[in-house]
C-alpha positions as a Markdown table, in Angstrom:
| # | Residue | x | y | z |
|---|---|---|---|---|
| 1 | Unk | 14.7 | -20.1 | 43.1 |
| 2 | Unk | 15.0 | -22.5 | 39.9 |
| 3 | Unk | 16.1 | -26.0 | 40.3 |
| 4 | Unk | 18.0 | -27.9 | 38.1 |
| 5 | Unk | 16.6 | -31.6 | 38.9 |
| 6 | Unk | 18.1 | -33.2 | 35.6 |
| 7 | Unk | 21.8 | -31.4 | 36.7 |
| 8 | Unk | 21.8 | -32.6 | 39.8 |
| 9 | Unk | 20.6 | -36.2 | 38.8 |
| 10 | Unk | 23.8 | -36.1 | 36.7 |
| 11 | Unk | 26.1 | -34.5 | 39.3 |
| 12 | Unk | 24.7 | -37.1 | 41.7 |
| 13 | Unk | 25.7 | -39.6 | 39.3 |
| 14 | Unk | 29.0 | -38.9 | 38.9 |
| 15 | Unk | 29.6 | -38.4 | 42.2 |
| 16 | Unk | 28.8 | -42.0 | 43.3 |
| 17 | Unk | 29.5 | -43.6 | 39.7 |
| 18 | Unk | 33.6 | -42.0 | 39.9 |
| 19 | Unk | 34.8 | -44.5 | 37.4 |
| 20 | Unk | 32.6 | -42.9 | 34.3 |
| 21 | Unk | 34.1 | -39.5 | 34.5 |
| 22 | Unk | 38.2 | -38.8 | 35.6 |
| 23 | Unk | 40.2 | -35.7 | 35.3 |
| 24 | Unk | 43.2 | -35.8 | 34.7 |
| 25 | Unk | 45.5 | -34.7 | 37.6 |
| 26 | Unk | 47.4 | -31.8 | 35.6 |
| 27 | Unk | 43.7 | -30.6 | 34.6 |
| 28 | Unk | 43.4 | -29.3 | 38.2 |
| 29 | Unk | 44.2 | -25.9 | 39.2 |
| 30 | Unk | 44.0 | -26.7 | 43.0 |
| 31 | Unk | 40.8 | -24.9 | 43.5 |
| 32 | Unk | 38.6 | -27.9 | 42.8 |
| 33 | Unk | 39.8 | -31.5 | 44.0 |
| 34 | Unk | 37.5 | -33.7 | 41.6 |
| 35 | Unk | 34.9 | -32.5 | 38.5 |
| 36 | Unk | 31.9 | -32.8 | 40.9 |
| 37 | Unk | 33.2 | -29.9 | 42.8 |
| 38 | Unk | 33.3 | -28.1 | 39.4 |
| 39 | Unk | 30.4 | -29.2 | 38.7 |
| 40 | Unk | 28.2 | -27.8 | 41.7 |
| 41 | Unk | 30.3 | -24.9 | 41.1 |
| 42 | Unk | 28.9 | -24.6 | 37.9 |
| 43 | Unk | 25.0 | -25.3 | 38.7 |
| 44 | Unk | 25.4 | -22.5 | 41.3 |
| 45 | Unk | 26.7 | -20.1 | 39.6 |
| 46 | Unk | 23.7 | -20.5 | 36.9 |
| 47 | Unk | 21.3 | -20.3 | 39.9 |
| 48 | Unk | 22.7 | -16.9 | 40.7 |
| 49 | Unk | 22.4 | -15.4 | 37.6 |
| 50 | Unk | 19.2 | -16.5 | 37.2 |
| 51 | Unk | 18.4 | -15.1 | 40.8 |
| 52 | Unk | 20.0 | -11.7 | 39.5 |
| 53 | Unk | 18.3 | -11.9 | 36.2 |
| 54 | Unk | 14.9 | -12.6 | 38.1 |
| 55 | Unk | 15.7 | -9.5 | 40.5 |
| 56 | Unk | 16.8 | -7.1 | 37.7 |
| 57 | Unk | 13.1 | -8.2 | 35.6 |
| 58 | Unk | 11.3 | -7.4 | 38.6 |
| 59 | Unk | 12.6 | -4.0 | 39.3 |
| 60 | Unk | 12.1 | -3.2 | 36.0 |
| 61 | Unk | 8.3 | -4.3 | 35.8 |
| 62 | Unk | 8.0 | -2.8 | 39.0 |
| 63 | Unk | 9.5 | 0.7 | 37.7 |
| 64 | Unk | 7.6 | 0.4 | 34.3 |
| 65 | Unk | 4.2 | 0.5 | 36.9 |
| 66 | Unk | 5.1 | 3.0 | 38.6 |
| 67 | Unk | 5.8 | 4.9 | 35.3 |
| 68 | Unk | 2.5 | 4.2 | 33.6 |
| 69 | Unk | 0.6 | 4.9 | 36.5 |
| 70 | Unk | 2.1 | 8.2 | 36.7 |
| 71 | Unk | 1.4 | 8.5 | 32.9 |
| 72 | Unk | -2.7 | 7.8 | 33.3 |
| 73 | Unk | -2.6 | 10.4 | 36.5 |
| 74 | Unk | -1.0 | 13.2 | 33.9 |
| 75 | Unk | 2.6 | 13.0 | 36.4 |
| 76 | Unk | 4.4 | 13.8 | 33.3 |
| 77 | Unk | 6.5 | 16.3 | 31.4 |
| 78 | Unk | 6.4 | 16.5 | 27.9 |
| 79 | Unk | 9.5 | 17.3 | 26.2 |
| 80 | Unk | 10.6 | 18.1 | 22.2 |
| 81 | Unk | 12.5 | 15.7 | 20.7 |
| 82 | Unk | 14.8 | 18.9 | 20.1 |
| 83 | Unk | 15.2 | 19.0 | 24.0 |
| 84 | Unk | 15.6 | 16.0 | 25.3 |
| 85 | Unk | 19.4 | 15.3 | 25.7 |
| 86 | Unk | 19.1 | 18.3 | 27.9 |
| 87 | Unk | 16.4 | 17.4 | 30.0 |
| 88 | Unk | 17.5 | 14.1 | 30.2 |
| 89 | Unk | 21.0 | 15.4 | 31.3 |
| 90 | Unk | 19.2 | 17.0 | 34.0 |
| 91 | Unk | 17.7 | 14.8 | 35.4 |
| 92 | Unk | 21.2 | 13.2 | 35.6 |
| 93 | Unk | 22.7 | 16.4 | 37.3 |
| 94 | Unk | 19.7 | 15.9 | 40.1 |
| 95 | Unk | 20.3 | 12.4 | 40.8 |
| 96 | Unk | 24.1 | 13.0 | 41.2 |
| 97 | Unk | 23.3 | 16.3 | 43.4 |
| 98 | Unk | 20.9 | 13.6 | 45.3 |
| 99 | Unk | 23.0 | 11.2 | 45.7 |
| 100 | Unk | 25.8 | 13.8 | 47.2 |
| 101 | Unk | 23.5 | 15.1 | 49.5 |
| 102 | Unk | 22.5 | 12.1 | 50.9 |
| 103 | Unk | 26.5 | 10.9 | 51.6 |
C-alpha cells in the first residue's frame, strides 16, 4: 500500500492547529463533524483506488504472461480478420454457458 506522508503531515496539522482551517457550520452535511474527518476520508479513498488500480495492473500482466507463453508454446488459434467478430462472439457464448454451468 502507498503512503501519503506529506497528506498526512498536513491532515495532522490541521488537526492540532484547528484555528488555521474552519468550516463553516452550514458547509456540513452531518456526515463529517470537522474538515479533518473529510479529510482522512479523502486520503483513503485515494489509497483504495490506488489498491484497485494496483490489483487490476497485476491481473492484467499476469494474464498478458500467461497469453505469451501460450503464444511461444504454439496454444493458439489463428483467425481471419474476416472471422473474428464470430470467433470472438464465441468465445463469449462459452464463458456465459461456463459461467451457467458452474451456478
Amino acid at each position: 500500500m502507498r503512503s501519503f506522508p506529506l497528506c498526512r503531515r498536513a491532515l495532522f496539522r490541521l488537526h492540532n492547529a484547528p484555528h488555521l482551517f474552519r468550516e463553516p457550520a452550514h458547509s456540513l452535511s452531518g456526515r463529517y463533524q470537522n474538515a479533518s474527518e473529510v479529510l482522512r476520508e479523502g486520503l483513503r479513498l485515494v489509497e483504495r483506488r490506488e489498491q484497485l488500480e494496483a490489483a487490476k495492473l497485476k491481473a492484467l500482466q499476469q494474464a498478458a504472461h500467461t497469453g505469451w507463453a501460450d503464444v511461444a508454446a504454439g496454444r493458439y488459434t489463428d483467425v481471419p480478420d474476416t472471422r473474428l467478430e464470430d470467433f470472438v462472439g464465441q468465445l463469449g457464448e462459452q464463458a456465459a454457458s461456463r459461467v451457467l454451468a458452474a451456478n
